[in-house]
N, C-alpha and C positions, 0 to 999 in steps of 0.2 A: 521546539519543533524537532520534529525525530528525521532520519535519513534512512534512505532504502536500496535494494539495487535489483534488478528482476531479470532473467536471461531466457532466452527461448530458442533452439538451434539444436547443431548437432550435439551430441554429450559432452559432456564439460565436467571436470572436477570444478565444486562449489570453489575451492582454495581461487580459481580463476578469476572470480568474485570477490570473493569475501573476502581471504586473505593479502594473496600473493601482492595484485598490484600496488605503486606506491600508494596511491590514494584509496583504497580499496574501501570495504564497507568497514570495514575494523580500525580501520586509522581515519575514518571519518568518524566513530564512537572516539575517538580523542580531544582529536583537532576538526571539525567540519568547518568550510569556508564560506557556505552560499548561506545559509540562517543565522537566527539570532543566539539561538543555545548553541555552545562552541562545543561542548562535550552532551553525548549522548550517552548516558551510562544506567536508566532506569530500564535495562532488561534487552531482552536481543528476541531472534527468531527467525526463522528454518521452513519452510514447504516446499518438497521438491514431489515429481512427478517421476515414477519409473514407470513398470510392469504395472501398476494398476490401475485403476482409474481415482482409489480415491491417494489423496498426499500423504508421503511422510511429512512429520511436526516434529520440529522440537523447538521447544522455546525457554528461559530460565530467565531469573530477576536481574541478576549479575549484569554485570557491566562486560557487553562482550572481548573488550579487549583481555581479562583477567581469567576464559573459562578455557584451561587446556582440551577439554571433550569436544568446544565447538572446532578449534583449529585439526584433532585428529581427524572428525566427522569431515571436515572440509578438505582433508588431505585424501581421502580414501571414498567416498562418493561420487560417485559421477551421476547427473542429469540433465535430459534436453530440454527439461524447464523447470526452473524454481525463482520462488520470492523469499528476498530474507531483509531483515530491518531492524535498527536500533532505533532505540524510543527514549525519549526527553521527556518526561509525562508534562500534559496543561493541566493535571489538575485528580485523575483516578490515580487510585493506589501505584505501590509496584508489588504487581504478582502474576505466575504465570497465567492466568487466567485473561488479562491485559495485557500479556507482551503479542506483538502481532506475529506473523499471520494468526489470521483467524480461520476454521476450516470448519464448512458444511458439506456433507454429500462429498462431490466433486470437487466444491469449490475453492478457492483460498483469497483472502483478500489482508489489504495492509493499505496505510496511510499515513500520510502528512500532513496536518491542520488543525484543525478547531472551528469547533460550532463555539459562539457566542454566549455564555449566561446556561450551557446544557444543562449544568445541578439543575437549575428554578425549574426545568420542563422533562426533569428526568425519567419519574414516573408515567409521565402522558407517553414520551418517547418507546419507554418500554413495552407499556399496553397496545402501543401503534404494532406491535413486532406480530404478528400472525403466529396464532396458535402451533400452528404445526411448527412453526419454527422457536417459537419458544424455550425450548429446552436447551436451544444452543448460545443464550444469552447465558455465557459462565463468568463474563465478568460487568465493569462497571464504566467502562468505556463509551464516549459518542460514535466511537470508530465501528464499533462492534456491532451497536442499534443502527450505524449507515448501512453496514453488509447485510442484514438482517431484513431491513426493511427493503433493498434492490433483490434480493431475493423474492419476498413475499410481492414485489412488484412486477416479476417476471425477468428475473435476470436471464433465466435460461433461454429464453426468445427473444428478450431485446435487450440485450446489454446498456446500452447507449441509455434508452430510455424509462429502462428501470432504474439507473443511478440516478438520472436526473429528478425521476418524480423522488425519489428517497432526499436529494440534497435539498429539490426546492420544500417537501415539506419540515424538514430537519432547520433551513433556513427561517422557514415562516413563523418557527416557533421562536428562532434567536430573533426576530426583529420585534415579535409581541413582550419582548423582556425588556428590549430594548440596548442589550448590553451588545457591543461590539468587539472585535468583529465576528460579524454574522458567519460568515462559511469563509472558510481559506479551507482547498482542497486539492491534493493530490494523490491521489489513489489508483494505484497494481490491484490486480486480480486477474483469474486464470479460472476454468474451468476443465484443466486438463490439456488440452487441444490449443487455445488461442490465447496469447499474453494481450492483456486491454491494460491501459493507461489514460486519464483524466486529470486535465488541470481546470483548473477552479477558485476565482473570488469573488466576496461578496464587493468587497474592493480595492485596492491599484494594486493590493500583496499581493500575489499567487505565490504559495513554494516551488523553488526550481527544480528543473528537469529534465535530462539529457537523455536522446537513444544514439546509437549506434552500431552498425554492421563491422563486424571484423571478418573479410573475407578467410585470415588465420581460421581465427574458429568455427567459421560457416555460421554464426550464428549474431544474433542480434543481444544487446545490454541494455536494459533501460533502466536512470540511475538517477538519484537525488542531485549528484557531483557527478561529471567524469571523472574516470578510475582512475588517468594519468596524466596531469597538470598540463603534460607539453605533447601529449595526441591529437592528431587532426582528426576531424572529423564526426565530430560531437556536434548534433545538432537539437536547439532547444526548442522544445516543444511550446508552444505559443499557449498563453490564457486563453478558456475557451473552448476547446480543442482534447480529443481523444484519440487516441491510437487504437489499433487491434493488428494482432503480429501473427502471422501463420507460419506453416512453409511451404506459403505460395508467397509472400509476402508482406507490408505493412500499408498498411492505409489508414487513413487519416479522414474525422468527421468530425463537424460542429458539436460543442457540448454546450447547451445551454437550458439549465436548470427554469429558467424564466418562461419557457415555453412548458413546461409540467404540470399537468393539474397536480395541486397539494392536497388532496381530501387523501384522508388517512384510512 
């Protein structure tokens, strides 16, 4: 299971993030406490939001603890919103074509889980993805056909409920295989403007998931782990349940795949 951490607020060196604090995203690719992989070391990844609408990306195979470019890039960037993530693969290669974020358009998305049995329905999974979006299926990921298919589902209108129709039909396929587990999900994305966050299982696991406001940095953190072992403040996001973060605020809605029609 992989680790993430997502920030949206006033500008922020990435280092804020990623590097500096104890527990940060990088010393979560070591040591992580809340999953079952302890080390996170099959590739890293980078999308921050400045001056334009669509993301910068970088992302590489490497284990991010060992890549000096990602700690310069984190020393010297500043953004009022990026997602960045270490990845444990369940099972796709390691290439950067699979390390998250993923980016279409405006968009950027990353995750935490696994579909159930995805090899046996990968093909069907892929032809589900809508033509026009097609070309941005670059690698071989379930992560990638979820963002792919919330898109073609209307992400850009309904967040909430374009992820849901994409997990429930992504689930419907793991339960005809039979293999478990069906959907464990946690999943960041951003369209520029609003940081959204989704937890999600098929059952009693969900990956965990922390936000928090640091009035320091005017800005808000949403994190696999909290970044500092002995900080108040860290409230866990409930199974179930989704976020969407402005700077008006965050608010909080049911997420329940069960309610989606699955026709593809």
């Amino acid at each position: 299971m992989c680790r993430w951490a997502a920030y949206i607020g006033e500008p922020i060196y990435l280092e804020d993030i990623i590097t500096r604090p104890d527990h940060s995203l990088v010393a979560q690719s070591v040591e992580a406490t809340e999953c079952k992989t302890t080390t996170n070391a099959d590739g890293f990844g980078l999308a921050w939001y400045d001056a334009r609408p669509e993301p910068g990306l970088y992302r590489d195979v490497y284990p991010a603890w060992s890549d000096p470019n990602l700690r310069s890039l984190a020393h010297q960037v500043k953004s009022r919103l990026f997602l960045s993530h270490v990845r444990a693969s369940t099972g796709a290669s390691s290439s950067r074509n699979n390390c998250h974020p993923f980016a279409a358009r405006n968009w950027t998305f990353m995750h935490n889980g696994q579909v159930g049995g995805f090899e046996q329905f990968r093909k069907a999974a892929d032809m589900a993805v809508p033509d026009d979006l097609y070309g941005k299926r670059l690698g071989g990921t379930d992560s990638e056909v979820l963002f792919l298919l919330a898109l073609g589902y209307g992400l850009d209108h309904d967040p909430c409920a374009a992820l849901e129709q994409s997990v429930a039909w992504l689930e419907s396929q793991s339960r005809e295989t039979g293999e478990s587990p069906h959907m464990r999900l946690l999943a960041a994305f951003s369209d520029g403007k609003t940081l959204y966050a989704a937890r999600y299982s098929s059952d009693h696991i969900a990956p965990s998931v922390y936000y928090r406001y640091s009035e320091t940095r005017r800005g808000w953190a949403v994190v696999s782990e909290p970044l500092e072992t002995d900080e108040d403040g860290w409230i866990e996001l409930a199974p179930g349940k989704m976020i969407s973060i402005t700077s008006e605020g965050l608010s909080e809605m049911d997420f329940n795949p069960n309610r989606a029609e699955v026709a593809a």
